[in-house]
N, C-alpha and C positions, 0 to 999 in steps of 0.2 A: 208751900205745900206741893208735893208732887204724889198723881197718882198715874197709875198703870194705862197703858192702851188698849184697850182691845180690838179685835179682828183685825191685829198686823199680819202678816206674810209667817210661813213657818221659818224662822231662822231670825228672826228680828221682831227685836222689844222695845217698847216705846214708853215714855213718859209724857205727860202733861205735868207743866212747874209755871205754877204761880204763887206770885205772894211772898214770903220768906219761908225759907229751906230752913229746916230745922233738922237734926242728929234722928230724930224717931221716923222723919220721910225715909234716910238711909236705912235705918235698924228695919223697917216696919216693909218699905215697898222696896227700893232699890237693890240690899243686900240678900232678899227670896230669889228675885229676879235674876240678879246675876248668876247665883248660884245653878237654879234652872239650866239656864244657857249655858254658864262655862260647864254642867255634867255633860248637856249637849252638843259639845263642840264651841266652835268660834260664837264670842259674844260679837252682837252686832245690835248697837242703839239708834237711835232716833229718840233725838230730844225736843217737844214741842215745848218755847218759850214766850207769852207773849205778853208777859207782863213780870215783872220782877224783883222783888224789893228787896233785893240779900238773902246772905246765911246766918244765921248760927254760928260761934264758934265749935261747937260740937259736931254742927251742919259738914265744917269743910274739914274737922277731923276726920268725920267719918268717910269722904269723900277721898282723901289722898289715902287714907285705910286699905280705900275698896279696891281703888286703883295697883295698889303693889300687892294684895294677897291673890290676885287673878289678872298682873301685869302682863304672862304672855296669852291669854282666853282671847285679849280685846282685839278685833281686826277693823273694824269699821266702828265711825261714833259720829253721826248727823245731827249738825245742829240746826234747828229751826225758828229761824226768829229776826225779828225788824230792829229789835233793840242796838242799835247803836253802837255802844259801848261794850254788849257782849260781842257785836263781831271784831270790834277792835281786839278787846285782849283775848277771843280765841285765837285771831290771828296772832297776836305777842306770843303768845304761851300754850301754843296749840300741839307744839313739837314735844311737850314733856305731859302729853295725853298718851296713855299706850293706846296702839295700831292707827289709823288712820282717819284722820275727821278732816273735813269740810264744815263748812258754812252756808246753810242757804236761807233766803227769805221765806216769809210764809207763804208768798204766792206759787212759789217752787218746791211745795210740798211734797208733791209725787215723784217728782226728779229725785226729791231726798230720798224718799224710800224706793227707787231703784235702783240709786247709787248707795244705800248702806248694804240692800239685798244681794246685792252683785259680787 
């Protein structure tokens, strides 16, 4: 499930994702979102993770979808989380994310969102 964050920074949009991602979290939250941002200029995320059980096959259609219809919007993408394995393979495969991401812990929350704001 992923839902929205409220009272981020003006310029940066955040998520909370738990549980399994599914194709309707993109359609429903993700793809308003972005659109929002990319009318307003540079998209900039923050992604709180703190638990995480998979996608979807529909899930990461619609996720490399989003990525190429608003490939140059993206400039900053923060991810948040202790999970292990995702900061491994964001590190792997972090360079065929459009704009800029990092990785930080939970306990480096705020860092995140003054390095995605920035």
């Amino acid at each position: 499930m992923i839902t929205e964050l409220q009272g981020l920074p003006d310029g940066v949009t955040g998520f909370e994702i738990s549980g399994k991602v599914r194709a309707e979290d993109f359609r429903d939250v993700v793809l308003p979102a972005v659109e929002r941002a990319a009318a307003s200029g540079d998209v900039r995320f923050l992604f709180m993770i703190s638990e995480f059980a998979g996608m979807s096959g529909g899930a990461l259609w619609q996720d490399l979808q989003l990525g190429f219809e608003h490939l140059r919007a993206f400039k900053r993408i923060a991810l948040v989380t202790d999970i292990g394995w995702v900061h491994h393979l964001t590190g792997l495969f972090g360079w065929m994310t459009p704009g800029d991401t990092r990785i930080f812990s939970l306990a480096e929350r705020d860092a995140a969102m003054t390095w995605v704001e920035g």
